[in-house]
Each structure stands twice: as C-alpha cells, then as structure tokens.
N, C-alpha and C positions, 0 to 999 in steps of 0.2 A: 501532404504526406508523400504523393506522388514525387513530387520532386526531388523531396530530401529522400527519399531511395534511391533517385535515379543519380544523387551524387554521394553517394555511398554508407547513408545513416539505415541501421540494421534494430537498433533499438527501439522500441515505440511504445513507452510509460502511458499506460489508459488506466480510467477510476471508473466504476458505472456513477459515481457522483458528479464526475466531470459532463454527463447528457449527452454526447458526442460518441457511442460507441458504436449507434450504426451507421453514421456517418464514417467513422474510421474504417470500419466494415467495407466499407462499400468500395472506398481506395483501397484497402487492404486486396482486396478481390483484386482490383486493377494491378498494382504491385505483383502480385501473384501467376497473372496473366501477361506481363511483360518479361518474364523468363526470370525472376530472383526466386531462387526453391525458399519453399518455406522452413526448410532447415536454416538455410543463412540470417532467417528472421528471428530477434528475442521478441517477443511479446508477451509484457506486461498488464494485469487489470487486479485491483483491489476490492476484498467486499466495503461496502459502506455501513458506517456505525447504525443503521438503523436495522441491519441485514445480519446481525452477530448469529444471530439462532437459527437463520437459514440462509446458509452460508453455501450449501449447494444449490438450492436457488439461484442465489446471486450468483455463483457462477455460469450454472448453467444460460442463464440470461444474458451475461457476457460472451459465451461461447457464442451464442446466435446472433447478437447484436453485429458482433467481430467476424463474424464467417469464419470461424475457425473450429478445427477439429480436438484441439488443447492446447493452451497457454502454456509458454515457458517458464513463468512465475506469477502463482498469484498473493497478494498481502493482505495483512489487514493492515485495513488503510488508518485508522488511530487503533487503541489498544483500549479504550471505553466505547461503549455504547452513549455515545455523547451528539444524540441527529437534532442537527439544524436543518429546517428548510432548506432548498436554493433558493439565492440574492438574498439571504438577512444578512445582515452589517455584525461585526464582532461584538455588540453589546447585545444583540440578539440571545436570550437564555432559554432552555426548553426546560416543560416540566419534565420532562422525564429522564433529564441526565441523569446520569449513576457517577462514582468515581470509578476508578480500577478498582475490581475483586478478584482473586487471582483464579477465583475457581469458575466465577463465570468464562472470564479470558480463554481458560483450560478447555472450557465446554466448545469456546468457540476455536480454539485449538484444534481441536479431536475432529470437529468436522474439516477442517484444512486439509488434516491426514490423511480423511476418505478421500479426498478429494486426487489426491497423490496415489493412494491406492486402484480407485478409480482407472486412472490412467489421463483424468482431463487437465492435469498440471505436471507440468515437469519438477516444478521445484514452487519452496513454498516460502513468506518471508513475512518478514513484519516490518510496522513505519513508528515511528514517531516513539519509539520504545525509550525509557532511561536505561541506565545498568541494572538499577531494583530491580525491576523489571523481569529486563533481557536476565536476569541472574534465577528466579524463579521457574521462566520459562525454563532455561537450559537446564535446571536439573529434573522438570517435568515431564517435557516434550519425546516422544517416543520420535517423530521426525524433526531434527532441529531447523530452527530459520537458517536456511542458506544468505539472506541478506536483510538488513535493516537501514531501510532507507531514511532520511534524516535531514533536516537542514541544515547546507555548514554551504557558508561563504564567507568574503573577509571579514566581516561584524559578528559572525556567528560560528567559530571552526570548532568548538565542542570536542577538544584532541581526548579528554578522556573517553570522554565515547565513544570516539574513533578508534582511539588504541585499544579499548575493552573489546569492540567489537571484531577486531580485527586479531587481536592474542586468542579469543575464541574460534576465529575460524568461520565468522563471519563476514560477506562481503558489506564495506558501509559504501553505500548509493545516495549521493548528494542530488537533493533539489533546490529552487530557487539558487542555483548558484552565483549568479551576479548580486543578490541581494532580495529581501523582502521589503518593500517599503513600507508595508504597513503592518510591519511587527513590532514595532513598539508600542502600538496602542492594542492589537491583538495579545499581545503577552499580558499588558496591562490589566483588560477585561479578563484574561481566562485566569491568575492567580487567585482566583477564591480561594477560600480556607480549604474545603473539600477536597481541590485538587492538590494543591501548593504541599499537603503534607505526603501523598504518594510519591511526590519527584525525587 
C-alpha cells in the first residue's frame, strides 16, 4: 500500500470481511507519516452482512483497525444479511440467511445515517444493489447512497444498472474489473428460488 501511494493511488477499497484492516492501518499510519495529508486520501470500508444491526460497531471497529479519525465512505457491503464464514467455497449455505426485506435493509439504513450524522463517515453508499432495490431505497432514504459499487467488466457491463444508477445521481464504482473467474459457478450456487425472485 505503501507503494502504490508513493506512485500516486489515493483510493484504498477496505471490508472488515476482507481481515486485513489493521494491517492496512498500520501502512496507512506510514502513508500518513511520509507527508500525503489525509485529505488527498479516499478511504473506503464496508459493514459485513453479519454486522446489519450494528452497524456502528462495525464501524467503529474499522475506524480503529484503519487509524483513522473517519472514513470517506462507508457501504453496505451486500444488501442481505446473508454471513458465510471466512474460506467456505460458494456452495457453502448458512442457516441463517434471509433474502432482502426492505424494512429490515431500511433499519440497517437509518443506522448508516447516524453514522454520517456522527461525523465518522463522509459519505455513505451501498454494493451489490439491483435497480428494485436501489429504487425503494431512493424513495426512503433520508441520506441517499452517494455510490453503488458493483461488478462490471467485459463479461459483466450491467449498462442498465450503470445507466440507472448514474440518471439517479449516483456514482457506480466497479470491482473485479478484469474479470471474476469464478462467477459462474458462484452465480450458479447463489440463484436459489429465495433469492432469484428479489433481482
């Protein structure tokens, strides 16, 4: 991380699911300490689907992990409370997934907003969203997502989504952009009936 600061990457996409936040932290510090103001720095962290109902928790846990004093944006990193362990393989199922409900979603909403109220986030956003969705939220959300990050590379460019989220006023934030090699069988596993009618 060190490096790719020191050749001029400003962005730095962290999850507390990724287990690496205070490790990130810890360069982060260094970064900080080599003269880049942390104004020039975005930094990103998401809650994890297991974390919906406490959501400042989770950030706050992030905040400490990261040595930071607040995040430029934080997300919800899927839009179900859908927790797998770390390392199960995509056929991996928990008892306790839910699908989307909009009002749970909303509960986990409302806490994003303290959050922005607080003062420990600049801005606030969501991942993995469809238009249903993203469409419910926007007429609920007292703070709107400023961004909804998404996969799209050349097997996956999702333009309606793109264009949706973009005629809203939303920023879309691509990941895996070279490609996901193991989304096809991950897609596979996750179209259960449950989920398959939400999208």
């Amino acid at each position: 991380m060190e490096g790719a600061a020191e050749v001029g990457y400003r962005h730095f996409d962290c999850a507390s699911v990724y287990r690496n936040e205070d490790r990130v932290g810890l360069a982060l510090r260094e970064v900080l300490r080599g003269g880049i103001p942390r104004s020039d720095l975005w930094i990103v962290s998401k809650v994890w689907n297991d974390a919906h109902n406490r959501v400042l928790e989770s950030c706050k846990r992030s905040l400490v992990d990261l040595r930071l004093d607040y995040l430029d944006m934080y997300l919800v990193h899927w839009p179900f409370r859908n927790f797998h362990p770390p390392g199960c393989d995509v056929s991996s199922r928990s008892p306790e997934a839910r699908p989307y409900i909009h009002e749970e979603f909303m509960r986990t909403w409302r806490q994003m907003e303290q959050l922005v109220d607080l003062g420990l986030v600049r801005h606030i956003g969501a991942s993995n969203m469809t238009i249903a969705k993203l469409k419910l939220l926007l007429r609920d959300a007292r703070i709107k997502p400023a961004v909804n990050e998404m996969e799209i590379h050349p097997h996956l460019q999702q333009p309606e989504l793109f264009n949706f989220v973009r005629s809203h006023g939303i920023k879309p934030v691509a990941y895996s952009p070279i490609g996901s090699p193991r989304a096809p069988s991950a897609i596979a596993h996750r179209r259960t009936p449950s989920i398959s009618k939400i999208r």
